[in-house]
C-alpha positions in Angstrom: 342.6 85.0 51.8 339.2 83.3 51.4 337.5 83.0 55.2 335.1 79.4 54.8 331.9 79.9 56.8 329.3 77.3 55.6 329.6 73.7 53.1 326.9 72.7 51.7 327.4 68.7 52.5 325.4 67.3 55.0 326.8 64.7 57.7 324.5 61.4 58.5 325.8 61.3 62.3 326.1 63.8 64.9 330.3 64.6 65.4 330.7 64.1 68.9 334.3 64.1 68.6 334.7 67.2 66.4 332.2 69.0 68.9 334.7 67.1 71.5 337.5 69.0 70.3 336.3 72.0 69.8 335.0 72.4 73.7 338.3 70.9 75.0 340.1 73.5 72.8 338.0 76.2 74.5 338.3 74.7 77.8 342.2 74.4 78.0 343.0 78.0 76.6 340.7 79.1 79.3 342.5 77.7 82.3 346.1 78.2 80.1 347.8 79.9 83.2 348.9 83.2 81.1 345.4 83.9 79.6 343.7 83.3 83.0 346.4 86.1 84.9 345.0 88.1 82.1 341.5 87.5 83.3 342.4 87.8 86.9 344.3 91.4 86.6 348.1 89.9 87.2 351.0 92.3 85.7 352.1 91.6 81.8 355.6 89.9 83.6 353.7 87.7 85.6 351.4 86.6 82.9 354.7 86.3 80.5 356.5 84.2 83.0 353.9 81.9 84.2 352.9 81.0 80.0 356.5 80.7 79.6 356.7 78.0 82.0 353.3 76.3 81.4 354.3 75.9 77.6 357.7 74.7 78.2 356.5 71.9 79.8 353.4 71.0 77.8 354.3 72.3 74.1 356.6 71.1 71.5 360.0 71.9 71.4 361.5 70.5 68.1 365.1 70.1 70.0 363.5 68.2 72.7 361.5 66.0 69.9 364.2 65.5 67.4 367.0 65.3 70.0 364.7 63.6 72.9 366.7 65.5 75.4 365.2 67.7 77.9 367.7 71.8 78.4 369.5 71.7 81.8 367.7 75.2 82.4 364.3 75.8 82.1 361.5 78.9 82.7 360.0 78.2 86.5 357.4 80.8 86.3 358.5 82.7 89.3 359.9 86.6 88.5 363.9 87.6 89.2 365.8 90.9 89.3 368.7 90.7 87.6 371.5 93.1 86.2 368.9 94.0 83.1 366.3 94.3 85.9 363.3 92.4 86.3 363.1 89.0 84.4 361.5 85.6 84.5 363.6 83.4 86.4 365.1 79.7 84.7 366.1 76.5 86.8 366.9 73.1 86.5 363.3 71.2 85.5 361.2 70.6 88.5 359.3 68.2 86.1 359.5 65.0 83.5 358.6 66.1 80.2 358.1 63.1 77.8 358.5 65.3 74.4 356.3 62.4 72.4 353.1 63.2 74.4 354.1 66.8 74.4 352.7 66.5 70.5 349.4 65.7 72.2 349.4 68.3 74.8 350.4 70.9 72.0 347.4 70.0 69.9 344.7 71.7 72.5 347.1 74.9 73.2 346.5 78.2 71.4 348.3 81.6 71.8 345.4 84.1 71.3 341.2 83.8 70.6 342.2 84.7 67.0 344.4 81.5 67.0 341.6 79.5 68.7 338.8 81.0 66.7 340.2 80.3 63.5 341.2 76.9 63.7 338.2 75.7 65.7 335.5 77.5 62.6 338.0 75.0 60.1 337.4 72.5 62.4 333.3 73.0 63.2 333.2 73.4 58.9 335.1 70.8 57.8 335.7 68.2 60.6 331.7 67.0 60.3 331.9 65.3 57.2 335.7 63.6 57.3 334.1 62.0 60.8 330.7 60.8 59.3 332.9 59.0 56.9 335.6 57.5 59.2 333.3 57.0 62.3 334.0 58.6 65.8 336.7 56.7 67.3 338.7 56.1 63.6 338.4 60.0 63.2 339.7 60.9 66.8 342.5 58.2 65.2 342.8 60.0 62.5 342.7 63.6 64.0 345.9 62.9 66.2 347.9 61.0 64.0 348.0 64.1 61.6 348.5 66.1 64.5 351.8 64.2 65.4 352.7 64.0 61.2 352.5 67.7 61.2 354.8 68.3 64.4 357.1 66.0 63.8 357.4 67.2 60.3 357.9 70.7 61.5 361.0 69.3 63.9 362.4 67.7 61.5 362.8 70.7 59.5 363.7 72.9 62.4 365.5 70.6 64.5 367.5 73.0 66.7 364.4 75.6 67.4 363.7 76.0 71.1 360.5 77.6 70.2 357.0 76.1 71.5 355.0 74.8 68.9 351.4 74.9 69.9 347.9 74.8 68.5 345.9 72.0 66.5 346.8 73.4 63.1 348.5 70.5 62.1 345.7 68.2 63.0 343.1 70.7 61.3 345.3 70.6 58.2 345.2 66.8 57.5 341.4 67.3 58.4 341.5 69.8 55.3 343.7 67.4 53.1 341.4 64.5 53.8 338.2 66.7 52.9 340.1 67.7 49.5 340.3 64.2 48.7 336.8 62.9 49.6 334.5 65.4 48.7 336.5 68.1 46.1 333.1 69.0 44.5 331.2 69.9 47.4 330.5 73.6 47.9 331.3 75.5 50.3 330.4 79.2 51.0 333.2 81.7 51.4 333.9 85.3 52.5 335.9 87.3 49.9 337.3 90.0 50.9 337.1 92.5 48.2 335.9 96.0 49.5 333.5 94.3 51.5 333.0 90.5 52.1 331.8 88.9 49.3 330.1 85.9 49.9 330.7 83.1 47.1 329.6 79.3 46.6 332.8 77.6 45.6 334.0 74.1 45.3 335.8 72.5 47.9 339.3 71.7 45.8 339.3 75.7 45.1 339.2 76.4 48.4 341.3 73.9 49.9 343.9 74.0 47.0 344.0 77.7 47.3 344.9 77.5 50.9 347.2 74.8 50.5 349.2 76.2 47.8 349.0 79.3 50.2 351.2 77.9 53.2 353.3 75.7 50.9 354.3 79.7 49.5 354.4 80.5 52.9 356.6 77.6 54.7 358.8 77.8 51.7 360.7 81.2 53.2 361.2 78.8 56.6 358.9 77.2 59.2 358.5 79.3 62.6 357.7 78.0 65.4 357.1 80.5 67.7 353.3 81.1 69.8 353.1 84.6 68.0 353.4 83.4 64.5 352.5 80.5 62.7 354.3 77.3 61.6 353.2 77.1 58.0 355.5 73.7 57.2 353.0 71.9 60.0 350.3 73.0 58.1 351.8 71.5 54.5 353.1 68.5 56.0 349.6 68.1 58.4 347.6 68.4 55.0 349.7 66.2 52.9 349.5 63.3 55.7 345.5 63.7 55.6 345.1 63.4 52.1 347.5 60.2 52.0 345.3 58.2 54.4 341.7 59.4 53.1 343.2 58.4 49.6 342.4 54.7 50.0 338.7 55.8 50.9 338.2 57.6 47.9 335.8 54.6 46.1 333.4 54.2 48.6 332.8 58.1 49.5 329.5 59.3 48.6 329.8 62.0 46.7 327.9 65.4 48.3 324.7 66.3 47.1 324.3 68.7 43.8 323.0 71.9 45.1 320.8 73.7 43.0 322.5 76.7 40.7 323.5 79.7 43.2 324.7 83.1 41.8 326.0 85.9 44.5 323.9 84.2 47.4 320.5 84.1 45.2 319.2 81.3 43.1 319.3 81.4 39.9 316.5 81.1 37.8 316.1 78.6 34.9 313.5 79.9 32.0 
């Protein structure tokens, strides 16, 4: 796996709305109730039992989204003692739950900094340029719409999960799939990892198709939904809807500027 740090395809504007993103997606994993009883010294139960809660009511739920149909019990956050000892106690909801705007919610939820921290460097690499083209508010457009093409793309194929889907992989992934289509030549420094990390100066379709063709290898042994692991069919079904609505802008993108011959991280000299 190839780890993008740097393209070499400089934006016109400033991206307010990909910086946007980013800080909201730092801000909201923050103040996610289990990370914060983390932060504030609460047991591992506690912390379990209150995240359980908060993303049953603000994730995705393929059965909810597919079936529109909220369970008759729910997680409530508080801490029981039961025959198997100490649990986390269910209920009947205490709450309304549209499972549409759940998609939204989902987008700025992340289980872990290495689940934040990766998507948001995709995001801060790649997001830039797709927004230059599209302009702020048809990006922020654009940006959710493949966030709800990748969830409900996930339900779909895993309509009777009662797994939270979370995080803005999806969204990031049409991001990716709309970059592949505008500006495949444009380079883009890597990180191989190969002993050490090798840094390399590759085109944008190599890296994009190779991660592409990556979670399409992936999703194909079945989609999972659950905060721990990843749901790789979002992330195919995410890219694919970002390529199909960049594909009518493909005439009028500018094509990124030709950098100048690099080999290993060094120019190369011409005799």
């Amino acid at each position: 796996m190839v780890i993008p740090v740097h393209d070499v395809n400089p934006a016109r504007r400033t991206p307010y709305v990909t910086y946007a993103l980013i800080a909201a997606g730092v801000l909201v994993f923050l103040f996610t109730p289990g990370i914060a009883g983390s932060v504030a010294g609460q047991s591992e139960l506690a912390q379990l039992c209150h995240l359980q809660a908060f993303l049953d009511q603000y994730a995705v739920v393929p059965r909810e989204l597919v079936h529109h149909r909220m369970p008759d019990l729910v997680p409530t956050g508080a801490i029981g003692v039961g025959p198997q000892g100490p649990g986390c106690l269910v209920g009947p909801p205490a709450y309304d739950k549209s499972p549409a705007l759940s998609v939204l919610s989902a987008m700025f939820l992340h289980s872990s900094w290495l689940h934040l921290l990766g998507n948001m460097l995709f995001l801060l690499i790649f997001g830039n340029n797709i927004e230059d083209r599209l302009g702020h508010v048809r990006f922020a457009l654009f940006y959710v719409a493949c966030g709800y093409a990748a969830a409900y793309g996930f339900a779909l194929l895993n309509d009777d999960s009662g797994d939270p889907l979370i995080g803005a992989s999806g969204a990031i992934a049409g991001v990716l799939g709309a970059y592949l289509v505008l500006y495949p030549k444009a380079r883009v420094w890597v990180l191989v990892p190969f002993l050490v990390f090798l840094p390399l100066r590759l085109p944008a379709w190599i890296v994009l198709g190779f991660w592409f063709v990556l979670q399409a290898v992936y999703s194909s042994g079945g989609g999972v939904s659950e905060a721990g692991t990843v749901a790789y069919a979002a992330h195919v079904v995410g890219f694919l809807a970002g390529m199909l609505l960049a594909w009518p802008l493909r005439p009028g993108t500018p094509p990124p500027p030709e950098p100048r011959s690099l080999l290993w991280g060094r120019q190369a000299r011409h005799a």
